[in-house]
C-alpha atoms as one frame of an Amber mdcrd trajectory, in Angstrom:
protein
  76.980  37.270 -93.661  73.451  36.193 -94.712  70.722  37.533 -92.840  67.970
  35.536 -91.619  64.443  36.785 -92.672  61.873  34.132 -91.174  61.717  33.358
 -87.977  59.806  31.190 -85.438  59.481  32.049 -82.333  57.508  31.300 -78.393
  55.504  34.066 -76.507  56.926  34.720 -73.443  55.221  36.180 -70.667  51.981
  38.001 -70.722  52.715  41.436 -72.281  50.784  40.919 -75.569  47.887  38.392
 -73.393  45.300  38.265 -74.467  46.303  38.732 -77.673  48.907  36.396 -77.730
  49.009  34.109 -75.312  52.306  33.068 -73.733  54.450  29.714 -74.752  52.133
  30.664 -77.941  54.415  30.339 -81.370  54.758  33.001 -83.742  56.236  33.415
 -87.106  58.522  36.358 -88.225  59.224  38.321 -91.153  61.702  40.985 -91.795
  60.430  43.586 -93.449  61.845  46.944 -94.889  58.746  48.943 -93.377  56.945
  48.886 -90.547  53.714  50.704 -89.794  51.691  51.422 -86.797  49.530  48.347
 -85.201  52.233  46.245 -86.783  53.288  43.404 -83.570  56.928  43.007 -83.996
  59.963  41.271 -82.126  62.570  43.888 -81.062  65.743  43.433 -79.282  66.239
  45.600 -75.871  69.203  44.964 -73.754  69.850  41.894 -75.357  66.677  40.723
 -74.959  64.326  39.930 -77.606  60.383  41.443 -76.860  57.271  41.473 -78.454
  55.490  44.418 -78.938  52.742  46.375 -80.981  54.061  49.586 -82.874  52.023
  52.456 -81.799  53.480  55.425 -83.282  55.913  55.577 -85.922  58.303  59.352
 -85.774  60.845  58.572 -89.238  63.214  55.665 -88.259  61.861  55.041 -84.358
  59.014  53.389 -82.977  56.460  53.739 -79.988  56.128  49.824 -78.880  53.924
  48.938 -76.347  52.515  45.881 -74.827  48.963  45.407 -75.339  48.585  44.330
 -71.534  50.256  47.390 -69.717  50.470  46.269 -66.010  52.801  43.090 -67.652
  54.683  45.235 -70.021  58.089  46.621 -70.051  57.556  48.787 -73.299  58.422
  52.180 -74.656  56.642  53.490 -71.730  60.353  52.532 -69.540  62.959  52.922
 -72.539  61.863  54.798 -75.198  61.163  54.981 -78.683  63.244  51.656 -80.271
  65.492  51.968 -83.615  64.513  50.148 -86.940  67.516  48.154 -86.490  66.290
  47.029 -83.402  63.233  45.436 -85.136  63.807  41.795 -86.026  60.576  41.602
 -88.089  56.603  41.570 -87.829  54.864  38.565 -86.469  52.896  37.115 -89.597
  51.371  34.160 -87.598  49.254  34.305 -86.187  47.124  37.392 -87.578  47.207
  39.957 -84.876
C-alpha cells in the first residue's frame, strides 16, 4: 500500500477563521515531525480537522483551533496521536 504524502484540501467551518478562512484550500504534507505552531489536518472520529499544534508531550499533540468558541479541539478529546496527523498545511503559510 502506497501512502499518499500531498494533499489538497477545503477549510471547513470557522475553527482556524481568521486565519484560514472556510471553503479556503490548503495543501498538505506528511511529515515525520511535527512541532508546536505547526497547523495540521488530523483525523478524530472519522473526521478529518484542522488544527494548530500547541504543545507537543513525545508522540501526542495539544491541537487547538485558533477561534475557540468554533472549535472542537483538544480542549473536548484530548491530546491526538502522531498517527492521527495526516500532515502540516504548507499552503498557505500559516
Amino acid at each position: 500500500m502506497q501512502l499518499k504524502i500531498i494533499y489538497f484540501r477545503q477549510v471547513l467551518g470557522k475553527s482556524m477563521w481568521p486565519v484560514l478562512d472556510p471553503d479556503q484550500f490548503v495543501i498538505v504534507l506528511r511529515k515525520r515531525r511535527y512541532v508546536a505552531e505547526d497547523v495540521v489536518i488530523m483525523l478524530h472520529n472519522g473526521k478529518e480537522k484542522i488544527k494548530r499544534i500547541r504543545t507537543v508531550e513525545g508522540k501526542k499533540y495539544d491541537v487547538r483551533g485558533d477561534n475557540p468558541a468554533q472549535s472542537t479541539d483538544s480542549r473536548h478529546f484530548g491530546l491526538v496521536r502522531h498517527e492521527d496527523i495526516m500532515g502540516k498545511v504548507i499552503w498557505p503559510r500559516v
